[in-house]
Every structure is written in structure tokens, then in C-alpha cells.
C-alpha positions, 0 to 999 in steps of 0.5 A: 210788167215784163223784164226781157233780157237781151238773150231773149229779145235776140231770139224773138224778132229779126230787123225785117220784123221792126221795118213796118212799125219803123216806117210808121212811127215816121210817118207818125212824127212827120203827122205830128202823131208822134212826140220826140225829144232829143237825145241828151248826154251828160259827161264826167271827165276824169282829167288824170285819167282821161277816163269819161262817164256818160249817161244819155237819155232819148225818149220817144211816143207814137200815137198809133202803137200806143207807147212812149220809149225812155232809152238810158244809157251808162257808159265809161270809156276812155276818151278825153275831151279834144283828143280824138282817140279812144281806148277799148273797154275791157268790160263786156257788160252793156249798161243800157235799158229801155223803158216802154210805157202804155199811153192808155194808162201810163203804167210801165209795160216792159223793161228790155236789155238795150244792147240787141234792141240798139241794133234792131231799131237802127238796121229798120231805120236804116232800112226805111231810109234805103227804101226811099232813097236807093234807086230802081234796081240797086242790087249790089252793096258795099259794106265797111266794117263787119261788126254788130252795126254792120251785120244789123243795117246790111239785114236792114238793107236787105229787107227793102232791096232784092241784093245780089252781091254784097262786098265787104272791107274790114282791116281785120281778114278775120273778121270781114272773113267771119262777115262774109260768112254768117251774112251769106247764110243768114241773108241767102245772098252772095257775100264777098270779102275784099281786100283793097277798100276801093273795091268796095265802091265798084259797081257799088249801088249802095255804099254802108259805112259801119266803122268806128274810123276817125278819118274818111274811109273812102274818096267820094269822088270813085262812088259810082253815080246813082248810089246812096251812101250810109253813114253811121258814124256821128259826132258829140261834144266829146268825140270827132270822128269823121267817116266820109269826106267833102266830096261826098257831100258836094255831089249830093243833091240834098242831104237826110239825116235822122234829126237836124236839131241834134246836129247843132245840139251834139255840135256834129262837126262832120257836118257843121264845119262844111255848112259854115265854110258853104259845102252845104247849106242848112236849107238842103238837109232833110229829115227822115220824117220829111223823106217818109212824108214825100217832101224830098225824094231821089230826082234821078237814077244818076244823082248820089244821095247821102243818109247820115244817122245821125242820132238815136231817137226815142221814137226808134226804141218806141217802135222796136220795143213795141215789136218785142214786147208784143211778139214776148207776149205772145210766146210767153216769153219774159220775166214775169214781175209784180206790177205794184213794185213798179207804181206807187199806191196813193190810196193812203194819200188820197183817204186823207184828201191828198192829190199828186201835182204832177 
């Protein structure tokens, strides 16, 4: 059983490596060769001090890469239910694993630090979407945000689209600055910061919003025609942030997002309150897995399309853990750990005639 810390997985693999094991495992659920199970949450508030605990579970199985992913996930953060603000941890420990599991034999295969992997498996998700929605010749990216999400998903951009210019907005100079420069060198591409948040819609072919905004970031009316717009920014039953606005959603054909169920489960008010007033309708959204299956495409050059993340799924850590782990054993990379500290031997229990129910 290996253990691989996130110094290690950040040294293996890069988005683009985890793009094809991605596009199979939607592939795979679209055939339902793959099991998913959405993403829970649980919460604890703390009304004197506004301090919320959560701890959230996804967990995912695709058939042909032979595992099943469980991703939990252990944070405190200072939010309060209602109230749209949040406050800054000042903790930089990340309290989130992955769990891989052999669906040959059901025993443990690894444990992976969850914070790099995050990034890993949404920037190839982000990528599998692109491919099928960008349009023929999109080559100009406009980014909002220059944090881990923003770097991660723009890599996964690049992956499926030959870019030539990138153009990114931040508040902060620094770090939109810091953007432009490692993007440039990582992605041998040319990355421009800009000052004024409009400009990052001109000419734009392809708009990612990788904030943590609470208010729409753009008017949807300036988006060029024939781009496809990103949204990595989803709501749940304690948090309502709102990255774009309505008019984005009106000049859409159809809508994909990553699963529809999660968006009544998670109460996802950036998207309900605009079916329940008729923006849009339920029938005109789409799933991923619908997009890799050829049950909706991009009609024309013209048309903007949207692509909400709208969640975490299992099936995402499943196909980025898989990935990691071969690519670990392969350098003999890891933390080697005993097998039988993660099984419980039953021997005793079976001489006396004893057998597991479940």
C-alpha cells in the first residue's frame, strides 16, 4: 500500500498527463461502466463564532481503470450560514485524502494527500469540457483569478487548444503579475496581465472564471460571440457565491455542468433561482457525460456556450489517482506501508466458522 504525500504527487504528473484517463472515465459513466455517488457534505456551526465545520465525502468506480476513489475532506473555516462572507484561514495544513481501491480485489492500493490531486483532476476535467465545446480555431484565453484553480485549469486548456495568447485580471497586481509569469514559462505561451477586468473579454475565445468573487465578474452581454465560458465557482447550503450573471445564461443555447443532481442537492442558487424564474429550463442542461457521449454539441461557430463545475465527483479523484499511482509505481516513488495494517485478518473467525455479513 502506498501513502503518497502531496510533495510527491506535485512532482509526478502534470494536468495534461490525467486528460485521457479523464475523458475515459466519462466516457465510461456516460456507458454506465462507471459508479458515482454525489458529493455529501456535512456541517457544524458554531453560532457564537460563526466558525463552520465541514466534512465532505465524493466517491467514484471506473470500470476500465479497475479502481474506486473515496475523497474526504475536513475543513473549519469562518463562514456563517446566511451570510455571504467568509474569513481567511490562517492554517496552511490541507486536511484531505484520497482513498484508491482495487476493484479486482477490493484491498486498499494507495492513500494520496488530496490538495495537488484537487487541482489535477479539475484542470483535466476542465479540459475535457473544452475540447468539445471551444470552437475551431479558439486561441485566446481570458482568465479571472491567478490562484492554484486558475494555473491548474488554464494548463488544462492548453492541453486540448493550440493558445496563443492568454490574458489574465486579478485585483491583486502582484499576483496576476506572478500569473503572467510562471504560466508563460510553464505553458511556452504568451501571458498578459491587464489591469481593467473588461479587457479580459476581447477577442477572448475562451472565458475562465477561477475566483472566489460573491458577485458576477463580468457582464455576459461584452462576451465575444463563439466563446465558451468557465465557471468554477458552485454554491452549497452554506455559501452563495455568484461568479456570472444572467445574461450569460440567457445567450447560451444549453448549459453543461459536471452533474445535474448535485444541483438541487447542494441547493446551487446561481443556477436554480434562474430556472425557477425561467431563464433557463431544467430540460436545456447537460451533463458532462452527455457531452463526451455526442448527446449535445456546439450547433455553431457563433453560439456562446457555458460549462459550470459545478461539483467534485468521485470518478474525477478516480481517474487522477489512478494516473498517480501507476505513474508512483513506476519510479518507485512512495511510502511503502504494510498491507495487513490496512485489512483485518478474519482467519480466526472463519476456523470457528464465522462469516463477514457485509
Amino acid at each position: 500500500m502506498l501513502l503518497l504525500t502531496d510533495e510527491i504527487i506535485n512532482s509526478l504528473l502534470s494536468v495534461r498527463d490525467c486528460v485521457g484517463d479523464m475523458e475515459l472515465a466519462y466516457q465510461q459513466l456516460a456507458a454506465d461502466q462507471a459508479a458515482e455517488v454525489g458529493r455529501e457534505r456535512m456541517f457544524l456551526d458554531d453560532r457564537k463564532t460563526g466558525i463552520v465545520y465541514r466534512l465532505g465525502r465524493q466517491c467514484g468506480a471506473v470500470s476500465a481503470l479497475g479502481v474506486a476513489a473515496l475523497r474526504v475532506n475536513s475543513t473549519r473555516k469562518g463562514f456563517r450560514k446566511g451570510i455571504d462572507k467568509m474569513k481567511t484561514s490562517n492554517d496552511p495544513k490541507d486536511h484531505h485524502l484520497v482513498l484508491l481501491f482495487s476493484l479486482e480485489s477490493g484491498e486498499l492500493l494507495a492513500i494520496l494527500h488530496g490538495f495537488t490531486l484537487s487541482a489535477l483532476r479539475l484542470g483535466a476535467t476542465t479540459a475535457v469540457a473544452t475540447k468539445y465545446l471551444a470552437r475551431e480555431g479558439a486561441d485566446q484565453v481570458g482568465v479571472y483569478g491567478s490562484g492554484k484553480q486558475a494555473r491548474a485549469n488554464l494548463e488544462g486548456i492548453a492541453a486540448v487548444v493550440k493558445l496563443r495568447l492568454v490574458k489574465v485580471y486579478s485585483p491583486n497586481r502582484v499576483h496576476r503579475e506572478m500569473f503572467a509569469k510562471d504560466m508563460e514559462e510553464k505553458l511556452n505561451i504568451s501571458v498578459r496581465p491587464v489591469e481593467d477586468p473588461r479587457e479580459v473579454l476581447h477577442e477572448s475565445s475562451i472565458v475562465l472564471c477561477a475566483t472566489s468573487a460573491w458577485e458576477p465578474i463580468f457582464d455576459g452581454g461584452e462576451v465575444e460571440d463563439g466563446a465558451l465560458v468557465i465557471s468554477l465557482r458552485n454554491s452549497d447550503h452554506e455559501k452563495t457565491p455568484r461568479e456570472f450573471d444572467e445574461t450569460i445564461l440567457r445567450r447560451s443555447p444549453f448549459i453543461v455542468v459536471c452533474s445535474k443532481p448535485q444541483i438541487n442537492q447542494d441547493n446551487q442558487r446561481e443556477l436554480l433561482d434562474h430556472i425557477e424564474t425561467g431563464v433557463i429550463s431544467w430540460e436545456n442542461i447537460y451533463e458532462l457525460s452527455d457531452l463526451v457521449a455526442g448527446k449535445v454539441k456546439r450547433r455553431s461557430p457563433t453560439d456562446i456556450l457555458f460549462y459550470h463545475s459545478n461539483t467534485g465527483m468521485g470518478i474525477q479523484f478516480a481517474a487522477v489517482g489512478y494516473r498517480t499511482y501507476q505513474v508512483a509505481r513506476e519510479k518507485g516513488l512512495g511510502n511503502d506501508l504494510p498491507n495487513e495494517w490496512f485489512h483485518a485478518d478474519l482467519t480466526p473467525w472463519f476456523e470457528l466458522g464465522f462469516r463477514p455479513t457485509s
